[in-house]
N, C-alpha and C positions, 0 to 999 in steps of 0.2 A: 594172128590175133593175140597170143600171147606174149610174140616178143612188144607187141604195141601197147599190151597190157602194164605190162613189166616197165617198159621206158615210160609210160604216162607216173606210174608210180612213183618210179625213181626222180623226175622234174617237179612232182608235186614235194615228194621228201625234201630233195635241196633248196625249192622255192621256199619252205616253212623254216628248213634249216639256216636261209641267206635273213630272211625275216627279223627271228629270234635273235641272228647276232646283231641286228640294225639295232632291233627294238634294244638288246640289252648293252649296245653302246651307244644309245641315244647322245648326241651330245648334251654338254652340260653347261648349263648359263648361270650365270650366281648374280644375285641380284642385290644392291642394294638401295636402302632409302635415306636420305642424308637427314631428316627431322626428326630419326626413331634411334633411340641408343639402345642398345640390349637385343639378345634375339627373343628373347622371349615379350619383350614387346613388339617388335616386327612382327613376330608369328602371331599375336593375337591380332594386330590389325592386318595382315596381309596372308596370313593361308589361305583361306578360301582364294582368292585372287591367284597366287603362287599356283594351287590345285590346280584348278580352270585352266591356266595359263599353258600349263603343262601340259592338259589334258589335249587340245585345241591345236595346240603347236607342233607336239609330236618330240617339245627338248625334254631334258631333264630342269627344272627350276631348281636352283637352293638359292632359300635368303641366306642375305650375307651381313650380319652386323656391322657395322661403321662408328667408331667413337665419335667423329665429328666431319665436318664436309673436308678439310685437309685432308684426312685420312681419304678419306675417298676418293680424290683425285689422283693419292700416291697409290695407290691399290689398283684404281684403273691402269695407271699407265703399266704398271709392275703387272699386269694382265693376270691380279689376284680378284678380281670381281669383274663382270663383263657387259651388265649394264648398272644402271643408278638412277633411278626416282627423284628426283630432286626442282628447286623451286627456279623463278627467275634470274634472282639474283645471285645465284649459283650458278646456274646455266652460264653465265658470261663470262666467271672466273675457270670451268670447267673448258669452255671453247676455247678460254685463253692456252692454258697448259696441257691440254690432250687437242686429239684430233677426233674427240668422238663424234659417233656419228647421230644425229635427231628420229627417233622412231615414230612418236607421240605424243603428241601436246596433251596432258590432264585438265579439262578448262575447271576454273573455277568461277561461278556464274557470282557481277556484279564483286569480284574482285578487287578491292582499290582501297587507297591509305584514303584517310579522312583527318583533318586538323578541327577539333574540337571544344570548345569552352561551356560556360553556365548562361545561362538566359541571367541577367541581374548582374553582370561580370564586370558589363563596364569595356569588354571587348567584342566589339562587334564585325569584325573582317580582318584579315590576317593584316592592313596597314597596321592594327592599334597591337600589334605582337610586338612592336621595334622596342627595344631595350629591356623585352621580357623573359622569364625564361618559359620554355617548352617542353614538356613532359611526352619523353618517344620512349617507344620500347626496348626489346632487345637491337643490341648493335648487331648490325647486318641486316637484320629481318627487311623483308621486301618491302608488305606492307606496313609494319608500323616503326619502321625507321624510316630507310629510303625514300617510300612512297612519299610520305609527311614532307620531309623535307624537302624533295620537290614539288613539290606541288606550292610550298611557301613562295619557292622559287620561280617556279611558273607565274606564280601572280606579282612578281616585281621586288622580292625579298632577295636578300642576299642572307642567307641561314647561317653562314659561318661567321660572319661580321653581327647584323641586327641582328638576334636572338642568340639566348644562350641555351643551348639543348644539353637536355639532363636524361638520362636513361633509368628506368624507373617500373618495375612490374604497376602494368593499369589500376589495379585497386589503390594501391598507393598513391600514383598519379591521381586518382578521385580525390582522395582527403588531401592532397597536397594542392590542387586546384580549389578546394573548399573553404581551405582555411589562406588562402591567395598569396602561396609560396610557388605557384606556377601557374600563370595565364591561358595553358591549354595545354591538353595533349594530342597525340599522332596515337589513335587508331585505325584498325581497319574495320569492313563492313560488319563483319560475324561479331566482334567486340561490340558495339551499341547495344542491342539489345539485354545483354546478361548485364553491361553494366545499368541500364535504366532498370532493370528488378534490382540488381543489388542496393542501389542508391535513390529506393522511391522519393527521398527527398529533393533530388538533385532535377534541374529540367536541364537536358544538354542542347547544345545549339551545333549547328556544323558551320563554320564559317568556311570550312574550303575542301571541295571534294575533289581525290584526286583521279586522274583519267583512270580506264579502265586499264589493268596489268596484263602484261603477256601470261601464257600459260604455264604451269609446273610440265616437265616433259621429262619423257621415259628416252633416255642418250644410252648409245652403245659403243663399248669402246672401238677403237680402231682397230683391233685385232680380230673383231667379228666380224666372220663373212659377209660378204653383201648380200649373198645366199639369205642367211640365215635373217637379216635385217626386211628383208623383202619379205621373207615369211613371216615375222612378228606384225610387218605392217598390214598383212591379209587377213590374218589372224584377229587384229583388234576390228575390222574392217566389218566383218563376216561376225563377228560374238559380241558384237558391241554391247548390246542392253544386259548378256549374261556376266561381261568379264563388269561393267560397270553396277552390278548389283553383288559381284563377288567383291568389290571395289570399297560399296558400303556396309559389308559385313562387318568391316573394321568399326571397332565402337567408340574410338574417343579420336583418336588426328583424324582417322578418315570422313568422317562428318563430314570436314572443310568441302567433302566434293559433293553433298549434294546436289542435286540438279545439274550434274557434272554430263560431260560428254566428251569423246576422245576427238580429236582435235589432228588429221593426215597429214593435212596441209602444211605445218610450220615450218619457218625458216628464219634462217638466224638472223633476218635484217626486222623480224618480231621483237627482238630484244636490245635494240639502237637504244628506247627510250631508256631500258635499264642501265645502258652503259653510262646514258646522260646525268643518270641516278648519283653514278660512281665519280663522275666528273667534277659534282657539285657538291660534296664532302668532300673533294680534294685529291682523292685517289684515280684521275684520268687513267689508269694505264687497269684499270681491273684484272688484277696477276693475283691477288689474296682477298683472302674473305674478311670482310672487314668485322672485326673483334674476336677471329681465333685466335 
């Protein structure tokens, strides 16, 4: 009895003892977000998220600051960060130059660029756009570059020829559509509302709304096990309503996911319409971010 005593003991010591060293070399995944500069902006919209994530998975998290989405692609491959948070129209320059692999679609609900003008304008459908110019956003931006322009596209414009597009932070765009130094702008959904407070004067009209967008998605590089891909995908699977309320803890980018939901399913022929995006500004081959 005692030697059975003795040997129970000794398998219970090493099982604690094989434990400890799992627990204290957890692996470690380093995270980054391509629309957040600084860590300490990262960390105020993503630790709780990071926390959870960790907690749930069994990895180690660390965010990983990124200067810009460039850097981030060169970081992936260079297997200095191991996954990345990032948007649509990233995702395709990202497939293009890594081989990462898709975890998780971030949806963003009612997602989509809008082409915009004044009730009283004088422009009433994207035909009376032709020889005007176009107030869009940041270059690159999904929805209020990209999106806009295709969608002018969609409906029978040719954007690089008929219209002259001007890149222009939105408030600007307002007074510059105001005083009719530009015909319209390329917002997206979450834009309309703040700007009809900030411009109670102004009545907006939408002349062309553009389809719905593929999803922002959580990609891991190729260096990460399928093991461990598999587990993140269980992981969101299984914690969903907890990791997506860790999601909105974030107080100013993270908003955009309100009414958000994580998304198993996707696949990279979800993101054909953005390549078509890239096609139609002239850059067919989507290898760079267009205005790093």
């Amino acid at each position: 009895m005692n030697w059975l005593s003795a040997a129970a003991r000794l398998f219970a010591a090493t099982t604690l003892s094989f434990a400890a060293v799992a627990t204290a070399h957890a692996q470690t995944v380093r995270l980054a977000v391509t629309d957040i500069v600084g860590l300490e902006n990262l960390q105020r919209e993503y630790l709780p998220f990071q926390k959870l994530l960790a907690e749930k998975s069994g990895l180690k998290i660390e965010l990983y600051p990124v200067p810009n989405r460039t850097a981030a692609v060169e970081a992936l491959n260079a297997k200095k960060i191991d996954m990345v948070l990032t948007g649509p129209a990233e995702y395709v320059v990202f497939k293009k130059r890594t081989d990462a692999k898709l975890v998780v679609g971030f949806s963003r609900p009612e997602y989509h660029g809008s082409v915009v003008t004044m009730v009283g304008s004088g422009v009433d459908s994207v035909d009376d756009l032709k020889g005007k110019k176009v107030a869009l956003g940041d270059v690159g931006s999904t929805s209020r570059h990209l999106a806009p322009i295709q969608v002018m596209a969609d409906m029978g414009l040719q954007p690089q020829r008929d219209v002259q597009i001007v890149h222009i932070n939105r408030n600007v765009a307002v007074e510059a559509m105001k005083r009719g130094d530009v015909a319209a702008i390329g917002i997206n959904r979450t834009d309309l509302p703040g700007l009809a407070k900030k411009f109670p004067d102004v009545v907006f009209k939408v002349i062309a709304r553009g389809r719905d967008l593929p999803n922002d998605v959580l990609l891991a590089g190729a260096h990460v096990p399928d093991a461990t891909v598999a587990n993140l995908k269980k992981v969101f699977s299984e914690n969903s309503e907890a990791l997506i309320a860790a999601v909105l803890q974030g107080p100013d980018e993270n908003q955009k996911f309100k009414g958000m939901a994580f998304v198993p399913t996707i696949s990279d022929s979800d993101y054909h319409y953005v390549r078509k995006m890239y096609a139609t500004i002239g850059q067919p081959q989507y290898a760079a971010f267009v205005g790093d």
